[in-house]
C-alpha atoms as an extended CHARMM CRD file, in Angstrom:
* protein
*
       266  EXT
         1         1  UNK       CA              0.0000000000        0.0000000000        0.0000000000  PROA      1               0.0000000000
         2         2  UNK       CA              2.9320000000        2.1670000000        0.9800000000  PROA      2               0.0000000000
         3         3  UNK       CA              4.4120000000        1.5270000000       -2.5010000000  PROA      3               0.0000000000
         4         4  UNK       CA              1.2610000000        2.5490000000       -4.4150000000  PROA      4               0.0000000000
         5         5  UNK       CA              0.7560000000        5.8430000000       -2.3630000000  PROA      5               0.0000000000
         6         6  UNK       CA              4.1990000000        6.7560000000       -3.1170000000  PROA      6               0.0000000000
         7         7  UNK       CA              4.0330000000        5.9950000000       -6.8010000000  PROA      7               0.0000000000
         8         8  UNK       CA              0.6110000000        7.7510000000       -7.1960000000  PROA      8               0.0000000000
         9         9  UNK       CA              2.2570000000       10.7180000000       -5.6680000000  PROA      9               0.0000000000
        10        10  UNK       CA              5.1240000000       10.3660000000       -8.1950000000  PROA      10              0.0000000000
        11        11  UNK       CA              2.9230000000       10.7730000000      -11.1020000000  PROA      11              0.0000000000
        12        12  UNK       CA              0.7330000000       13.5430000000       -9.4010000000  PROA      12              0.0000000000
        13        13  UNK       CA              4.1930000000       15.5760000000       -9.6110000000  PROA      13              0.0000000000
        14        14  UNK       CA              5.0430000000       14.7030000000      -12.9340000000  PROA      14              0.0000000000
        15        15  UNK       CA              1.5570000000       15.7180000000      -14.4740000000  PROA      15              0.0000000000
        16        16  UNK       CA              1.5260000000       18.5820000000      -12.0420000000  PROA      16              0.0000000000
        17        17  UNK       CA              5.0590000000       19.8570000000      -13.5680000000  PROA      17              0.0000000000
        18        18  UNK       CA              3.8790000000       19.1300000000      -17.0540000000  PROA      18              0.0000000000
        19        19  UNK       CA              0.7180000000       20.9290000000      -16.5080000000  PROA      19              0.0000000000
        20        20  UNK       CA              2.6200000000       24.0770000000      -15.4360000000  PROA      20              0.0000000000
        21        21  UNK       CA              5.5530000000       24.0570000000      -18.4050000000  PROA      21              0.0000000000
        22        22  UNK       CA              2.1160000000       24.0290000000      -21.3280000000  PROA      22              0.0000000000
        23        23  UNK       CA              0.8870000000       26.6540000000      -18.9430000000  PROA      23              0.0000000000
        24        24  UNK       CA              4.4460000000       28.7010000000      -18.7910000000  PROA      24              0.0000000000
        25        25  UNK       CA              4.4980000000       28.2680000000      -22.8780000000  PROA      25              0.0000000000
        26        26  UNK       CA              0.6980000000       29.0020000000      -23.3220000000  PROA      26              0.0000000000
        27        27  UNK       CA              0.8930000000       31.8640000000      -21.1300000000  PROA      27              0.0000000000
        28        28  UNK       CA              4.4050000000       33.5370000000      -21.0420000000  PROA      28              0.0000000000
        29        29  UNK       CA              7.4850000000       32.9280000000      -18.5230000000  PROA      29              0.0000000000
        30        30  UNK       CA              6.3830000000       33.1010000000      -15.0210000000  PROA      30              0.0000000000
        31        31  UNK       CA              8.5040000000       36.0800000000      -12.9460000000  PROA      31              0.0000000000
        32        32  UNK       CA              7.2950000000       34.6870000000       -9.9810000000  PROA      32              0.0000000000
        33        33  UNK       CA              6.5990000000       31.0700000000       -9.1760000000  PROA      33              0.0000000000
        34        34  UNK       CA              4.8510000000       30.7510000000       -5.5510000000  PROA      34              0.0000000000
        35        35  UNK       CA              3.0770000000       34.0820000000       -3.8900000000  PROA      35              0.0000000000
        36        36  UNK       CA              1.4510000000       34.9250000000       -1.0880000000  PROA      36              0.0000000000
        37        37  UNK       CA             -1.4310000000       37.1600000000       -1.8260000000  PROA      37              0.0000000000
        38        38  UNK       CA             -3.1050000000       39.2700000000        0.6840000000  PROA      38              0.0000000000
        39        39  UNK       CA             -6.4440000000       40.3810000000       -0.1100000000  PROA      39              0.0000000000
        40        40  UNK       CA             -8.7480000000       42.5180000000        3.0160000000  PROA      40              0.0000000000
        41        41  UNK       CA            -12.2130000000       41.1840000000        3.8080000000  PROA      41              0.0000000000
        42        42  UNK       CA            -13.1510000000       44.4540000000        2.0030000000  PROA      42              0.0000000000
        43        43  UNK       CA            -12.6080000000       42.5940000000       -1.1550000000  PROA      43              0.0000000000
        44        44  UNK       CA            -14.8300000000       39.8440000000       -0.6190000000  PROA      44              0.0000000000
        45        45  UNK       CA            -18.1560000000       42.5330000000        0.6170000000  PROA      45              0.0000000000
        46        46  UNK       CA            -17.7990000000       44.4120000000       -2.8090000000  PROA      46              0.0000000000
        47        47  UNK       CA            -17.3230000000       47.7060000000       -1.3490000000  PROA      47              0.0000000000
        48        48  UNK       CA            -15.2700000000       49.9050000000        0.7580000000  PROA      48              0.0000000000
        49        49  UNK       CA            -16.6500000000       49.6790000000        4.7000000000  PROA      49              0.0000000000
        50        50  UNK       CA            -19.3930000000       47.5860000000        3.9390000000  PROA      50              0.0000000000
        51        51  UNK       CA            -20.5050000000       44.3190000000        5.7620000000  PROA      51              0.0000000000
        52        52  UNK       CA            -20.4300000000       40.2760000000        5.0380000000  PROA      52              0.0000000000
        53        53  UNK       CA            -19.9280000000       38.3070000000        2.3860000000  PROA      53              0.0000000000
        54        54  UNK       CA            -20.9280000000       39.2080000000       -1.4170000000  PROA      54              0.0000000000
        55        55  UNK       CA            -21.5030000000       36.0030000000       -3.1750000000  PROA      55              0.0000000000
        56        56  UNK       CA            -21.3200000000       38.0600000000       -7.1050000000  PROA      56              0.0000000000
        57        57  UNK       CA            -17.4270000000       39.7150000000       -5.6900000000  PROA      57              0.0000000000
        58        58  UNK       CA            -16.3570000000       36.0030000000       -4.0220000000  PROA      58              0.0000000000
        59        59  UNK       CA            -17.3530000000       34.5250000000       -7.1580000000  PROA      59              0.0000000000
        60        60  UNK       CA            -15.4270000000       36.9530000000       -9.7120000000  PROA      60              0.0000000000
        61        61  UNK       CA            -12.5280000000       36.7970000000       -6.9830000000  PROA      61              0.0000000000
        62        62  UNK       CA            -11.9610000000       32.6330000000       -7.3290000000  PROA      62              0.0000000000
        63        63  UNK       CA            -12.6400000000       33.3220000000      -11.1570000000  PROA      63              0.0000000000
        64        64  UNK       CA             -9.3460000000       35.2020000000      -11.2180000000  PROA      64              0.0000000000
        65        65  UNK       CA             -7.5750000000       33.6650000000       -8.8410000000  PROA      65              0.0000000000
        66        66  UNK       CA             -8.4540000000       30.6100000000      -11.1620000000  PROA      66              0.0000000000
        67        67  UNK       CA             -6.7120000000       32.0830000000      -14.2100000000  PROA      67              0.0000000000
        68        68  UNK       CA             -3.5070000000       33.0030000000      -11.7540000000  PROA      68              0.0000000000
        69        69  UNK       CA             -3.3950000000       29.5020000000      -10.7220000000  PROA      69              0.0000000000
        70        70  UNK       CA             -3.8120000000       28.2510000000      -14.2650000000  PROA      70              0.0000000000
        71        71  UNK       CA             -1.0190000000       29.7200000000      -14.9360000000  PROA      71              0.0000000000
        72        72  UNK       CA              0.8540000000       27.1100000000      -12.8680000000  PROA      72              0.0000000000
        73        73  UNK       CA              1.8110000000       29.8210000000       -9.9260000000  PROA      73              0.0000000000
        74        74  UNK       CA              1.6120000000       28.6990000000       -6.6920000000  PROA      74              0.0000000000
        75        75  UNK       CA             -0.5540000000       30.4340000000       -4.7860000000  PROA      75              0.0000000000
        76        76  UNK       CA             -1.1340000000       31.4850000000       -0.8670000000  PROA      76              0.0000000000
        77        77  UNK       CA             -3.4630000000       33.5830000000        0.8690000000  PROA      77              0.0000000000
        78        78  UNK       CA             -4.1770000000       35.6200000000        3.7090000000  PROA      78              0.0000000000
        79        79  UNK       CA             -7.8300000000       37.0400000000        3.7210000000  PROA      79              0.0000000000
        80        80  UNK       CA             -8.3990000000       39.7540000000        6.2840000000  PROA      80              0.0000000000
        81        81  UNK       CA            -11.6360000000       40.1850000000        8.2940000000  PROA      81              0.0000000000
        82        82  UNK       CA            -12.6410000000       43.7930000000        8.2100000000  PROA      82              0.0000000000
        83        83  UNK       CA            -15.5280000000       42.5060000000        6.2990000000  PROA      83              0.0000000000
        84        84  UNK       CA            -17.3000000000       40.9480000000        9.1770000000  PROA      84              0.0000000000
        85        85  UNK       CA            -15.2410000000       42.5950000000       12.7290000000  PROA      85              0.0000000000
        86        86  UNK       CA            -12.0180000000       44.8640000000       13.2180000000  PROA      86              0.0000000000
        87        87  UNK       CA            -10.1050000000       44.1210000000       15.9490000000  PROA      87              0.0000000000
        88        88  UNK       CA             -8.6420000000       47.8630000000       16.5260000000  PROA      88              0.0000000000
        89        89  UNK       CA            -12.3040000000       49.1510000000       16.0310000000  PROA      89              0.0000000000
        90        90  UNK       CA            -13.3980000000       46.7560000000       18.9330000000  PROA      90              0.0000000000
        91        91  UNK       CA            -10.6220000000       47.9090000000       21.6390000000  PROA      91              0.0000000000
        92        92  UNK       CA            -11.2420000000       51.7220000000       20.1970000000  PROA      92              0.0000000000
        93        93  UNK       CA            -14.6670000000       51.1410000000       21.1680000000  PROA      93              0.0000000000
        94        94  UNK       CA            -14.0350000000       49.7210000000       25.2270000000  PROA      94              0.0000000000
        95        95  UNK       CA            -13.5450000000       45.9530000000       24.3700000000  PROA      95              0.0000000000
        96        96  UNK       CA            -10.5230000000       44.1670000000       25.5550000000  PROA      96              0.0000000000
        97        97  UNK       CA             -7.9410000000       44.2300000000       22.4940000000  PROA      97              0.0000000000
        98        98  UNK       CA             -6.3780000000       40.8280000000       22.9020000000  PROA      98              0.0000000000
        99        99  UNK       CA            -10.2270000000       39.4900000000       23.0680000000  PROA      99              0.0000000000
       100       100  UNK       CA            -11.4690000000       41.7580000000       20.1440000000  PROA      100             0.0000000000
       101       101  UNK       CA             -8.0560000000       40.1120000000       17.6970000000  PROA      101             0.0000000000
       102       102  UNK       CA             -8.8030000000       37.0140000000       18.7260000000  PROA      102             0.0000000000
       103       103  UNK       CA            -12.7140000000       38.0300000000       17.3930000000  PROA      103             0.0000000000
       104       104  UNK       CA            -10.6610000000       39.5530000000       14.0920000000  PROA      104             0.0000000000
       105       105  UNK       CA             -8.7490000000       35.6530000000       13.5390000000  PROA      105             0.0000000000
       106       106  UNK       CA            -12.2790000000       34.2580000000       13.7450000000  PROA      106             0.0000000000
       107       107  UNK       CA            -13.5040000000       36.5080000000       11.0080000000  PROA      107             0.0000000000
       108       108  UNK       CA            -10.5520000000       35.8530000000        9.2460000000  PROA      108             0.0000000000
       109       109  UNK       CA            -11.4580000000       32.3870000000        8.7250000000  PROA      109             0.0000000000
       110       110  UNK       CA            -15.3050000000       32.9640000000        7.9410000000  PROA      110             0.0000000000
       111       111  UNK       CA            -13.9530000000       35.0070000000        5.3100000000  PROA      111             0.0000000000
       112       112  UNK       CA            -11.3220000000       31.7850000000        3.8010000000  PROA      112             0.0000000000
       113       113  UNK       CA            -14.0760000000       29.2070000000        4.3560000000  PROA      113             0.0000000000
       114       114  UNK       CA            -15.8460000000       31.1210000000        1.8300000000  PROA      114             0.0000000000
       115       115  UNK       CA            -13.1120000000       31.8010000000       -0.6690000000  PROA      115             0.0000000000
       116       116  UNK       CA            -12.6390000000       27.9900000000        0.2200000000  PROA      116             0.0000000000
       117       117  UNK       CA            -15.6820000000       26.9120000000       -1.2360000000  PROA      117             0.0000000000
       118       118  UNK       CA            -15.7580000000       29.7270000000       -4.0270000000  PROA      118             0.0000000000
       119       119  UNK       CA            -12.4170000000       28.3650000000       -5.4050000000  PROA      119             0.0000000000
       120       120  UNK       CA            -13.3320000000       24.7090000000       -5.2200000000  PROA      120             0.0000000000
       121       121  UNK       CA            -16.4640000000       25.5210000000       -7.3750000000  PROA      121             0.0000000000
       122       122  UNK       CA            -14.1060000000       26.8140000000       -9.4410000000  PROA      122             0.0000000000
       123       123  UNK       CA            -12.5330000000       23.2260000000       -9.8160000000  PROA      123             0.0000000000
       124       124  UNK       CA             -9.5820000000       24.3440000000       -7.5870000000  PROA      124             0.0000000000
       125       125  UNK       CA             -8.0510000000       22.0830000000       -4.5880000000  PROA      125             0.0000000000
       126       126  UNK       CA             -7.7900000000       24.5580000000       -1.7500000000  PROA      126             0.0000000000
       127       127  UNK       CA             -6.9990000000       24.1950000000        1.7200000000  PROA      127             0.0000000000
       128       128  UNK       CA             -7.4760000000       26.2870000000        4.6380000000  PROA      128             0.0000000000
       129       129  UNK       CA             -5.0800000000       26.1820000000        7.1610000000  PROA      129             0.0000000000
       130       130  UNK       CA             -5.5590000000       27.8730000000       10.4620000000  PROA      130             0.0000000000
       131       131  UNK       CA             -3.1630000000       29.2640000000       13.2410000000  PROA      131             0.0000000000
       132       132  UNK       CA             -5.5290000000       28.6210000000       16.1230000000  PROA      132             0.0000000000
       133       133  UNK       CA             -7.0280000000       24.7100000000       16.4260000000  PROA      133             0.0000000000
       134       134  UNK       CA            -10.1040000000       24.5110000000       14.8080000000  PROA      134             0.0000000000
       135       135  UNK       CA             -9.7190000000       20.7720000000       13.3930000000  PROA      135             0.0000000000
       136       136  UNK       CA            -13.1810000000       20.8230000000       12.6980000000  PROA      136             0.0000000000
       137       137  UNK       CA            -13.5470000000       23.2000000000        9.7540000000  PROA      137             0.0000000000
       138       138  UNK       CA             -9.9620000000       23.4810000000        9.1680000000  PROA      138             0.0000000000
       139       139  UNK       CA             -6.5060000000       22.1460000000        9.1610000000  PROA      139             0.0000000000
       140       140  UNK       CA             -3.6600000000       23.0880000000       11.6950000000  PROA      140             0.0000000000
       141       141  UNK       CA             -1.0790000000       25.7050000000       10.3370000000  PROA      141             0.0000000000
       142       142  UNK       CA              2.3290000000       23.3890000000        9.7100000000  PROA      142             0.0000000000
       143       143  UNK       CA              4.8410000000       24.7250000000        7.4330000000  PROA      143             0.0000000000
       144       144  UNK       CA              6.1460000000       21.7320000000        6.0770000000  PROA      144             0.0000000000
       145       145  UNK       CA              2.6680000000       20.8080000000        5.1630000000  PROA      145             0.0000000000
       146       146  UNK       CA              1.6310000000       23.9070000000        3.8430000000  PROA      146             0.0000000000
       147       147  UNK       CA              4.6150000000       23.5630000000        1.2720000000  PROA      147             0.0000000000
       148       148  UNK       CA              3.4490000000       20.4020000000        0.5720000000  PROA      148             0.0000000000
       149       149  UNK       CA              0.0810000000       21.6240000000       -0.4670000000  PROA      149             0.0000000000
       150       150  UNK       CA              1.7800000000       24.1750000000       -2.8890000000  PROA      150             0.0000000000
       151       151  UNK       CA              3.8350000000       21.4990000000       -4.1730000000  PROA      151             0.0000000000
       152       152  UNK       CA              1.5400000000       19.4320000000       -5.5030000000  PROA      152             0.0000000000
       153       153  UNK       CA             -0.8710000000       22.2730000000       -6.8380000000  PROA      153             0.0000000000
       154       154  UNK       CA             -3.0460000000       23.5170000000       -4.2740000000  PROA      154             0.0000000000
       155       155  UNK       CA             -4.1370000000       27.0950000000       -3.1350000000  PROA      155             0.0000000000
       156       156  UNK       CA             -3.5060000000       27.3950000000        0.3020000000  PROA      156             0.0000000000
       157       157  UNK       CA             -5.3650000000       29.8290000000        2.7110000000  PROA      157             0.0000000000
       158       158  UNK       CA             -4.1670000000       31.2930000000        5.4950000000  PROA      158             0.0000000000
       159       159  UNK       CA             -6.4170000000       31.9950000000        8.3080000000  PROA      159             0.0000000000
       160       160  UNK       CA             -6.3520000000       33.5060000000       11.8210000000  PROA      160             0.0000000000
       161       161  UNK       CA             -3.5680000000       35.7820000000       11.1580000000  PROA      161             0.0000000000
       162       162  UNK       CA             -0.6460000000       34.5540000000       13.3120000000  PROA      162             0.0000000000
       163       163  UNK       CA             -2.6680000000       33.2700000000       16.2080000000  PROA      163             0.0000000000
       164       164  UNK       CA             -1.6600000000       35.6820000000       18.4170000000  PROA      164             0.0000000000
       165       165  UNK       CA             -3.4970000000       39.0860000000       19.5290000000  PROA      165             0.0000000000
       166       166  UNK       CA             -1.3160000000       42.8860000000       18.6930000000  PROA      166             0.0000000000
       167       167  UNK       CA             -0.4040000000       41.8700000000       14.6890000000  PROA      167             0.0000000000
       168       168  UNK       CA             -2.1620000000       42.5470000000       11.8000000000  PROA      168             0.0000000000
       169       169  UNK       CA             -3.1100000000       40.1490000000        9.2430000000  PROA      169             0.0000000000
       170       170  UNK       CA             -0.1590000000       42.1120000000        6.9860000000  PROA      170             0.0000000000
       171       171  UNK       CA              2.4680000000       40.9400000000        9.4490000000  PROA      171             0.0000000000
       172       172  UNK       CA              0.9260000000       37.5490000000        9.1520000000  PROA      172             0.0000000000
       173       173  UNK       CA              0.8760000000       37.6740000000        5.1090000000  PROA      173             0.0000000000
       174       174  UNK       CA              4.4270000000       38.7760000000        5.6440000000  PROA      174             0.0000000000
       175       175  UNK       CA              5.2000000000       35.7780000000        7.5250000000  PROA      175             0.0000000000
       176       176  UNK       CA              3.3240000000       33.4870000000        6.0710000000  PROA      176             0.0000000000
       177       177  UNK       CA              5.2110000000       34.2500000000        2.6950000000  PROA      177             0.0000000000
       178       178  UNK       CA              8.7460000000       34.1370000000        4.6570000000  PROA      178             0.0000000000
       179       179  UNK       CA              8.0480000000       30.8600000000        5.7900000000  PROA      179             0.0000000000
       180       180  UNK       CA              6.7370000000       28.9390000000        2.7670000000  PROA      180             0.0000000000
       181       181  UNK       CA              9.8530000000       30.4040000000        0.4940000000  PROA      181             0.0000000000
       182       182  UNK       CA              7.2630000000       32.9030000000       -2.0430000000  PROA      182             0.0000000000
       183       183  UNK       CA              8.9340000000       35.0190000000       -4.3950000000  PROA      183             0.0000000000
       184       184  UNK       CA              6.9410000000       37.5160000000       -3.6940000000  PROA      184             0.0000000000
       185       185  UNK       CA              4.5850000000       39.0750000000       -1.2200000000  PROA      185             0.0000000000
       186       186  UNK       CA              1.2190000000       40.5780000000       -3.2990000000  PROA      186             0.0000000000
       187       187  UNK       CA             -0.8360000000       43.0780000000       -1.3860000000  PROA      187             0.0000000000
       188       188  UNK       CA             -4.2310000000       43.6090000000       -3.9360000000  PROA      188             0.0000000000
       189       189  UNK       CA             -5.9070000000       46.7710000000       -2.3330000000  PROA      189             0.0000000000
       190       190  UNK       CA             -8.3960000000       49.8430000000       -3.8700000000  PROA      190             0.0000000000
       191       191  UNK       CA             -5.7710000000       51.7620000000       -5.0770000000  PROA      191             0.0000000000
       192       192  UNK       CA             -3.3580000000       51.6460000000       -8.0140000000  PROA      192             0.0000000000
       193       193  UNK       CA             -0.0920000000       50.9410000000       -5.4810000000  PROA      193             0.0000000000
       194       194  UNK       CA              1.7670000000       53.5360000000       -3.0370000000  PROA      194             0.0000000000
       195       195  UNK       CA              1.6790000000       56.8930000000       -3.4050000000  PROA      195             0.0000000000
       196       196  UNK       CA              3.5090000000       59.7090000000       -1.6350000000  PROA      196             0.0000000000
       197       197  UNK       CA              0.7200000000       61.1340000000        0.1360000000  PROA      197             0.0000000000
       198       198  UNK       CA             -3.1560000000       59.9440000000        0.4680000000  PROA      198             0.0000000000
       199       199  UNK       CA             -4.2990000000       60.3810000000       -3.0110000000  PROA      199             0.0000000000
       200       200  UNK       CA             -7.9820000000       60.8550000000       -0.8820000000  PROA      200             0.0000000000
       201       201  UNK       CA             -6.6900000000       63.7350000000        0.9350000000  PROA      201             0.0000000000
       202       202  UNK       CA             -4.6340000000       65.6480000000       -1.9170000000  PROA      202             0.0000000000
       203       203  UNK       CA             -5.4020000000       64.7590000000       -5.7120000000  PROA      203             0.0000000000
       204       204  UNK       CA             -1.5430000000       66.0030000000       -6.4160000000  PROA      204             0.0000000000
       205       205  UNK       CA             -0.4690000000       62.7090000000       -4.7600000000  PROA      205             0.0000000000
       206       206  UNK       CA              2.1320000000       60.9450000000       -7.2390000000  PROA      206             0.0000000000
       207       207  UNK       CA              2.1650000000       57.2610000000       -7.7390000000  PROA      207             0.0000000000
       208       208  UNK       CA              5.4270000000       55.4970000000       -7.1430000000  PROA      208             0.0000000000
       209       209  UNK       CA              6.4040000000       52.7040000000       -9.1510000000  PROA      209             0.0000000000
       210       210  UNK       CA              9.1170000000       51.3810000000       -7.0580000000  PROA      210             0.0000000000
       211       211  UNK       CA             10.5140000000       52.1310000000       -3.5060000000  PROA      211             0.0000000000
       212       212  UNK       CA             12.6290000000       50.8850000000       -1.1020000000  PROA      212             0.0000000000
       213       213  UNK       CA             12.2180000000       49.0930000000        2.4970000000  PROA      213             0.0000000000
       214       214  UNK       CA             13.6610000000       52.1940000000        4.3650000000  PROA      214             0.0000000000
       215       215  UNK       CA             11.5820000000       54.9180000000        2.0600000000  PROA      215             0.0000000000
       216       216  UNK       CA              8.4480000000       53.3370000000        2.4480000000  PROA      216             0.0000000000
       217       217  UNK       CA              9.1710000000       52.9250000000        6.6580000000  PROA      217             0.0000000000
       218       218  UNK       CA             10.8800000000       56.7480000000        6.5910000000  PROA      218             0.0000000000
       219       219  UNK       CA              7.5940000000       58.0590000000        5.2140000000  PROA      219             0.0000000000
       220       220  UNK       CA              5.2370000000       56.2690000000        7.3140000000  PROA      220             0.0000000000
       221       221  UNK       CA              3.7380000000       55.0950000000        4.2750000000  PROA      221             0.0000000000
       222       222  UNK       CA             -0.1400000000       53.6950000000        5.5180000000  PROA      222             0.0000000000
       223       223  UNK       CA             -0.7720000000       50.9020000000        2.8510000000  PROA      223             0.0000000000
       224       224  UNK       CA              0.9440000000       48.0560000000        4.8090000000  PROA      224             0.0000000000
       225       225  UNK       CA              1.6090000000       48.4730000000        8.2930000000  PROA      225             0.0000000000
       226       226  UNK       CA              5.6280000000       48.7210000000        9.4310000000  PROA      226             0.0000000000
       227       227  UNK       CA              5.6790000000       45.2590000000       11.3510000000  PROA      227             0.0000000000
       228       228  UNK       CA              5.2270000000       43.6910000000        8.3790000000  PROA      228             0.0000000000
       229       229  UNK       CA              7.3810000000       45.4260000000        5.8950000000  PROA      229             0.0000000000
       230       230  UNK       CA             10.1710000000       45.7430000000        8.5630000000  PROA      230             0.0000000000
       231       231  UNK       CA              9.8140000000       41.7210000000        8.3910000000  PROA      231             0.0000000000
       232       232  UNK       CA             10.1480000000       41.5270000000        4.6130000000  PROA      232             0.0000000000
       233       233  UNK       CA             13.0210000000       43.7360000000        4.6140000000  PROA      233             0.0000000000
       234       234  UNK       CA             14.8190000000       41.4290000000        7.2450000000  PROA      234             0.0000000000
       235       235  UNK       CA             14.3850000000       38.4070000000        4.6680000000  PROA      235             0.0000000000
       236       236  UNK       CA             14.7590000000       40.2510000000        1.2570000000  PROA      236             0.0000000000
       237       237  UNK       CA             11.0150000000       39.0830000000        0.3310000000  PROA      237             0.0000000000
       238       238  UNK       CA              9.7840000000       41.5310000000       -2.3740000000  PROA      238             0.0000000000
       239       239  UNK       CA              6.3700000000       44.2040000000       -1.7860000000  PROA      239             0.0000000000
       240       240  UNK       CA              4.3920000000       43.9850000000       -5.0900000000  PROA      240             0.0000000000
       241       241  UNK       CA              1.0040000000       46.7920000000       -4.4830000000  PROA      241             0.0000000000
       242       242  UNK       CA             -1.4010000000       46.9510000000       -6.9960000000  PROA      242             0.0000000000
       243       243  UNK       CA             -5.1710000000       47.5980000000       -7.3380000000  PROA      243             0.0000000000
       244       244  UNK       CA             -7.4620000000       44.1920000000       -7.2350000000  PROA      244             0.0000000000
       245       245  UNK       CA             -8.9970000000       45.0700000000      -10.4640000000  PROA      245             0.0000000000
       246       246  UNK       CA             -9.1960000000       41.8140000000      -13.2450000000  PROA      246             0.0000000000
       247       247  UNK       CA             -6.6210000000       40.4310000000      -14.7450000000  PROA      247             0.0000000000
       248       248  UNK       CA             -3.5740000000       42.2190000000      -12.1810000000  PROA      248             0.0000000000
       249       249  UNK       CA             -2.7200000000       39.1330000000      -10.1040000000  PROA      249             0.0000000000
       250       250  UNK       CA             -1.6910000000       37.3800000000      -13.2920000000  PROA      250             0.0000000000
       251       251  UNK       CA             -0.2660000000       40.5480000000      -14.6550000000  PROA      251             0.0000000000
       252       252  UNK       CA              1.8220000000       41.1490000000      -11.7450000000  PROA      252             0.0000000000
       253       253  UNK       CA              2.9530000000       37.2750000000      -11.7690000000  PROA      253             0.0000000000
       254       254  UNK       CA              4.2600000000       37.1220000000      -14.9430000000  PROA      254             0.0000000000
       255       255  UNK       CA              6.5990000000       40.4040000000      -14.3730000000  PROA      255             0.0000000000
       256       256  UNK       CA              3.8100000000       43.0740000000      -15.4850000000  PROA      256             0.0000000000
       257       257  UNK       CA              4.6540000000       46.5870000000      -14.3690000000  PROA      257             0.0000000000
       258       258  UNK       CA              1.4960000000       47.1240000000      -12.6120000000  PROA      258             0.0000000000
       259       259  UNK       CA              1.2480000000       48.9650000000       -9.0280000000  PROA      259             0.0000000000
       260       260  UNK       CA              4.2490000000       49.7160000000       -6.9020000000  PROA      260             0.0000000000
       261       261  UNK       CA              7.5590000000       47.5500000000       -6.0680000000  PROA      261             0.0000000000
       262       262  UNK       CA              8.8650000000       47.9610000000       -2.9300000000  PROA      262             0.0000000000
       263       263  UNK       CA             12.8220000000       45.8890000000       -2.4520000000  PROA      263             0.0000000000
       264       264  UNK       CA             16.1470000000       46.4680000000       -0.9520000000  PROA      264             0.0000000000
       265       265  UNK       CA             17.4040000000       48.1070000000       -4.3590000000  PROA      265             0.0000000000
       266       266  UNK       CA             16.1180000000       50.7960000000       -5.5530000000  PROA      266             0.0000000000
C-alpha cells in the first residue's frame, strides 16, 4: 500500500510539472513562481466599509484567482476580516484588544471558508489552514505541510492571522510568505499601489512605481503596516502593491509593471 501511495504521488508531480511548463508556454514565462497574496475582507463585501460576504465579488474573486493559478503559480493567501469585525475598532470602542483580535482571527477564517468553497467551485483544490485549532472546519497551520500543499498544486489559505493578539493580518501575510519560500509578497488593495501622500486627501499625490524598504518605513507610508514590511526587509522578500482590479494578479505574476515595487534596491 505504501508503494502505491508513493508511486501515485510520483505521477501527481510529474503531471503537475507538465501541466505548469504548457501553462508557462501558453501563457508567457512566469517572474514569480509561488506568492502569497493578501487580499482585506473588504474585497470579498464588494465595497469599501461595507458588511459580510458578497456572493457576485467572491465569485469573480476565485474566477481570477483561477486564471492566476492556471497559470501554474503557486498560490497562498491571507484574507483579512474587516468585512465581518475589526479588531482595533473593537478595543477603540471599550472591548478588551487581545479578546477583540482574537474576534478579528475568527472573522478571518469565515472570510477563507468562503473563498474555500468559491475556489473549489471553481474546480480548484484549496486548503485552509488555520493558526488557532479549529480541526473541525480546518486544518492546523504546519509549514512543512503547507509547502506540501503548494507542491503538488493547491491554493492554500491562510487563516487567523498569526494566532496571536497585537499583529495585523499584513504581518501575518508577511510571515506566512517568509516561511513557505514565495517570491513575492502581493498586497491587492483599492488603489493603483503607493503613493507619496493619500491620493484621498490631496489629488496632487504621485504614484510610485518602485521604492525601497527604508523609504516606504521613513515616510510612514499607511498601505501596509511597518511590522510587516520591517519583516520583509529582514528576509529580502519583495512588496508587489497593486489595485485588485481583473486580470492584475496574473499581470503582476508574470513580471507586469502594474502597481508599486517595494525591495532592498532601488
Amino acid at each position: 500500500m505504501r508503494l502505491c501511495r508513493q508511486h501515485c504521488d510520483s505521477r501527481a508531480r510529474r503531471l503537475r510539472l507538465a501541466f505548469v511548463d504548457e501553462a508557462q508556454a501558453a501563457s508567457g514565462k512566469l517572474h514569480y513562481r509561488r506568492v502569497l497574496l493578501k487580499l482585506s475582507g473588504e474585497a470579498l463585501c464588494g465595497q469599501e466599509g461595507g458588511f459580510g460576504i458578497d456572493t457576485a465579488t467572491l465569485h469573480a474573486t476565485a474566477s481570477e484567482l483561477r486564471e492566476v493559478h492556471a497559470t501554474g503559480v503557486q498560490i497562498g493567501i491571507v484574507v483579512g476580516g474587516g468585512n465581518i469585525f475589526r479588531g482595533l475598532r473593537g478595543a477603540s470602542q471599550g472591548m478588551d484588544r487581545a479578546q477583540s483580535d482574537y474576534m478579528g482571527m475568527l472573522a478571518t477564517v469565515i472570510n477563507s471558508l468562503a473563498l474555500q468553497d468559491a475556489l473549489e467551485r471553481c474546480n480548484v483544490a484549496t486548503r485552509v489552514m488555520t493558526a488557532l485549532d479549529i480541526k473541525q472546519v480546518a486544518e492546523p497551520y504546519i509549514r512543512r505541510r503547507a509547502i506540501r500543499h503548494l507542491e503538488r498544486g493547491h491554493v492554500v489559505i491562510f487563516a487567523a492571522g498569526t494566532g496571536n493578539p497585537y499583529f495585523s493580518t499584513d504581518t501575518a501575510a508577511a510571515l506566512r510568505a517568509t516561511e513557505i519560500r514565495a517570491d513575492g509578497l502581493f498586497k491587492a488593495t483599492k488603489v493603483d499601489g503607493v503613493y507619496d501622500r493619500d491620493p484621498k486627501r490631496d489629488p496632487s499625490a504621485q504614484l510610485l512605481s518602485r521604492l525601497s524598504y527604508d523609504r516606504f518605513l521613513e515616510k510612514k507610508l499607511g498601505v501596509m503596516d511597518s511590522t510587516a514590511v520591517t519583516l520583509c526587509r529582514e528576509n529580502g522578500l519583495p512588496i508587489r502593491v497593486f489595485k485588485m482590479t481583473p486580470g492584475n494578479i496574473r499581470r503582476v505574476c508574470l513580471g507586469g509593471d502594474v502597481g508599486t515595487t517595494v525591495t532592498g534596491d532601488v
